[in-house]
N, C-alpha and C positions, 0 to 999 in steps of 0.2 A: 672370483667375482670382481669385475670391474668397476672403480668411479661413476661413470654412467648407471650401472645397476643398482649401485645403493643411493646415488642421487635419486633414481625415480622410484623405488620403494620409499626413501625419505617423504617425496614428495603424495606418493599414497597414502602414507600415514598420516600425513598434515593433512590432508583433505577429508579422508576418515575423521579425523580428530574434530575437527572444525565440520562438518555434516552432525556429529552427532550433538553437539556446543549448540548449533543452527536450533535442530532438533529439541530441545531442550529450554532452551530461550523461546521458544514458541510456546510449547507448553506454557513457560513459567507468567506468557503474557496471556496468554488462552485465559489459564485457573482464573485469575481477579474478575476478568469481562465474565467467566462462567457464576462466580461468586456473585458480581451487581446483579445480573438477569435471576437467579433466586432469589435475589434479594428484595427486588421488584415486585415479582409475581406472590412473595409472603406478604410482602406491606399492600398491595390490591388487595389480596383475597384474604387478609386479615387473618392471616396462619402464624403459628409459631415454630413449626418443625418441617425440613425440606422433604419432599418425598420419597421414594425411594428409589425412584428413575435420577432423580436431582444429585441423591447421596451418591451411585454409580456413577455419572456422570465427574463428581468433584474427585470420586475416586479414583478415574481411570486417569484424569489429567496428572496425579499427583504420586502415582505408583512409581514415577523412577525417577522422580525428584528427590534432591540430598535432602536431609532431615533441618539443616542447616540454614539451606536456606529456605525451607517453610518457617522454621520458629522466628527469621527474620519476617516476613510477609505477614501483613494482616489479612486474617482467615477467619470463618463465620465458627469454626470449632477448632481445637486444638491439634498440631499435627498426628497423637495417640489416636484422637478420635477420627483422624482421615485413615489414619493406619488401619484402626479397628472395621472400617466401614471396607478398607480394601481386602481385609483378610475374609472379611464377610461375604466377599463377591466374590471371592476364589474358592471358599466353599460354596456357596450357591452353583455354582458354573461345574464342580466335579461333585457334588451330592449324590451318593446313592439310594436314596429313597425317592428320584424321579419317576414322574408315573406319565402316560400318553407316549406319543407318537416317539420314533428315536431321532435324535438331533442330525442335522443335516450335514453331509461331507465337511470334511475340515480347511478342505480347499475351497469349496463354494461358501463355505461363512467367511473364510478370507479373501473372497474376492468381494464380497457382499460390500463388508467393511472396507475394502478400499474402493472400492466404484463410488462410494460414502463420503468418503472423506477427501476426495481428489475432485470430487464434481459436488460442490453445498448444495447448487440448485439442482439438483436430482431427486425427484420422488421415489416412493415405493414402486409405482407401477414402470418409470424410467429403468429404472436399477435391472428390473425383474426381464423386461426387453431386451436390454445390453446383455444382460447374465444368456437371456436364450439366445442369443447370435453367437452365444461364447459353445453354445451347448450346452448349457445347463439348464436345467427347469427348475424353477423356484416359484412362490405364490408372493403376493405381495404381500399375506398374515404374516408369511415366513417371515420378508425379509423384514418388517418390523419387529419382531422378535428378536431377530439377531442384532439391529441395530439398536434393541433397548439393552440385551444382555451386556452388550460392548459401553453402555453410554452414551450412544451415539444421540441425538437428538432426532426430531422430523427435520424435514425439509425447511420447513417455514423458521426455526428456531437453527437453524443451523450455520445460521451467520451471511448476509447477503456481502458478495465478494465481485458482483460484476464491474465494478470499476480495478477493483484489483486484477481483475483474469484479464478488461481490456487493456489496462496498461503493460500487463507481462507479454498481452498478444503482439501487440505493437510497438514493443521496445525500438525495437532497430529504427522506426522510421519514426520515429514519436519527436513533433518540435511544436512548442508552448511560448505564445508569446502574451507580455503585459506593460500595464504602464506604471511609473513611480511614480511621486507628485515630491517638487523639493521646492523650501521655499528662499530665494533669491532678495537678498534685503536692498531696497534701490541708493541710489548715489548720498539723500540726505539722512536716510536712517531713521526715518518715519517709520515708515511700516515696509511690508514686505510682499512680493508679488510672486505667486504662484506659477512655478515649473513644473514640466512633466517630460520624461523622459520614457520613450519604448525602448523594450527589448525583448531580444527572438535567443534562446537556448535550444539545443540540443538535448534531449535529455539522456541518452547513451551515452554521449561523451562528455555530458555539462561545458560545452561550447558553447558561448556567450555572445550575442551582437548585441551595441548598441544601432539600435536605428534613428534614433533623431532625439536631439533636443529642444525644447520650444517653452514660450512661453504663453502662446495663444493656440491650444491645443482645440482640434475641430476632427471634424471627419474627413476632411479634405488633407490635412496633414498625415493622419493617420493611413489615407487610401496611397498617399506619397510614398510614406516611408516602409508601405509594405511592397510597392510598386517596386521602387529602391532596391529590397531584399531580394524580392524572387527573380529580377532582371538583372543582377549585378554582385550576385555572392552566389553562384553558383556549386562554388565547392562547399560553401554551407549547408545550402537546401539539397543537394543533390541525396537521392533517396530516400525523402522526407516523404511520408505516406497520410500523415494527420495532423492537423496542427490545433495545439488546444487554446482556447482564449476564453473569456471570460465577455458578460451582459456590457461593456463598456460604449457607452454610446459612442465613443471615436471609432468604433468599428463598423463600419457601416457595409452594407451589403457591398458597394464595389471595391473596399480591402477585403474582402472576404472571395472577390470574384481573384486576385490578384494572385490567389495561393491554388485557387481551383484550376486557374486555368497553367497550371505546375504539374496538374496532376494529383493535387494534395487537398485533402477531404479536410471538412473543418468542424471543430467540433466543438460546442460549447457549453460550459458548465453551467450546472443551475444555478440557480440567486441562491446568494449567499452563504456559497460553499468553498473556499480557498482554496480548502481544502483539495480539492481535485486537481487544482493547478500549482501543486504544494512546493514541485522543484523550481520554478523560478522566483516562486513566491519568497523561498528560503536565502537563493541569492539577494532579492532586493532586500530583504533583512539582514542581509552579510553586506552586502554592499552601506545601509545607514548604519550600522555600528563602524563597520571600518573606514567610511567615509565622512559621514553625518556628519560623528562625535568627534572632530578630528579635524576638519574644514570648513570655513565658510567660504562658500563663493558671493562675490560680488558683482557678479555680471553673466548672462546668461554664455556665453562665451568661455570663461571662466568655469562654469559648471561643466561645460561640455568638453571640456581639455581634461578636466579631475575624471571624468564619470570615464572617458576612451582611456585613460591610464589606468585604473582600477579594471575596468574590466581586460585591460593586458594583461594586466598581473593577473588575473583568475583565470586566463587561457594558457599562460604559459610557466607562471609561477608557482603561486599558489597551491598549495598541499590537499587535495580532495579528500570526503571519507571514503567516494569510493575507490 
């Protein structure tokens, strides 16, 4: 066996290793979001005990979690009693005193469950389509059945993911731009006059542009400095397919024509959701800690010499998590 060969078995093992960690860590973030949502629906309906879709449900999350770290984690019962509820559903599932129809292939309940779990927004009657293109015939009573036996929730409860699936769809070409506000104290130390700073990231690469600094921010600056970008950073935008921005009044429909006419759709998030435009958001909160708390500028000038340094060191320096 050669170097080479135990290099890239090494390297299987590590990706094994790190898939099932992945795996596992989902889970352990899954279980608490699965724990609030019963938690909810008992304090509405003014219940004291989860039911028994709920218990399966808490069960299936927690069957191949260390014991460990449950007794770490706060949980609505004790890890014994997640235990007990899972041993309970492995005897329900092989019970010999089943009565009706006989349970459906083993392959087509495992296909059921992952069409389920790979696609949230999928109904009963979705699943039951896909299933018969596969060749299989299935009812939609069935496949509810199988997805209560598993845990699995309905469709409506199954967690909505479509800003996740479009971000994963669109990684490759995916660029998000926003603005900072910093504030510039003037020459006598009165008071202080409000800067705003754009910037355009990459979000596959977390490549970083600043686009302009000002202190009289309008929609005419803003159409500038998008004009700026898509005309004159070419190796930037170049295969940029979306660009996500946020309700900002400096955006105005002709920086917005500025990116279309690139080729690049633009997409805008709802009021008062950051969240969606979470990667550059994250930067300009890395950028006022490591700048902010650390510099004052005193001239708009000034700011814009610190902010192009800073964002050097994040393009070329700078240690990423990913």
């Amino acid at each position: 066996m050669t170097p080479d060969d135990l290099t890239a078995e090494t390297a299987i093992c590590i990706l094994a290793c790190a898939s099932l960690i992945q795996r596992r860590l989902h889970r352990l973030i899954e279980f608490p979001n699965r724990q609030i949502a019963v938690l909810k629906r008992l304090i509405a309906d003014g219940q004291h005990r989860p039911t028994n879709d709920e218990r399966r449900q808490l069960a299936r999350l927690t069957n191949d979690l260390d014991r460990h770290l449950l007794s770490m984690a706060e949980t609505l019962v004790t890890p014994d009693t997640l235990q007990r509820w899972y041993r309970k559903l492995i005897a329900q599932t092989y019970s010999s005193h089943r009565r009706g129809r006989p349970r459906i292939h083993a392959d087509l309940e495992a296909l059921v469950v992952r069409l389920a779990t790979e696609n949230p927004n999928w109904g009963y009657a979705t699943i039951a389509d896909r299933a018969g293109e596969l060749g299989w015939s299935v009812s939609k009573r069935c496949i509810g059945y199988v997805l209560r036996r598993h845990g699995i929730p309905p469709e409506p409860s199954r967690g909505n993911t479509d800003w996740g699936r479009f971000i994963e769809a669109h990684w490759p070409g995916l660029m998000a731009i926003d603005c900072a506000t910093w504030e510039v104290p003037d020459p006598q130390g009165t008071s202080t006059s409000r800067h705003h700073a754009l910037y355009a990231i990459r979000l596959a690469t977390r490549e970083v542009r600043l686009m302009g600094v000002t202190d009289d921010a309008n929609g005419e600056w803003g159409t500038r400095c998008c004009r700026n970008l898509t005309a004159y950073e070419g190796d930037f935008t170049a295969g940029a397919t979306r660009v996500i921005m946020d309700r900002d009044p400096m955006f105005i429909e002709s920086a917005k024509e500025c990116f279309r006419s690139i080729g690049c759709k633009v997409t805008i998030t709802p009021l008062k959701s950051p969240k969606c435009n979470a990667y550059i958001e994250r930067f300009i909160g890395t950028t006022r800690r490591e700048v902010g708390r650390s510099i004052i500028p005193f001239s708009t000038e000034a700011l814009r010499r610190t902010l192009a340094e800073h964002v050097d060191y994040s393009n070329h320096e700078r240690t990423h998590q990913t």
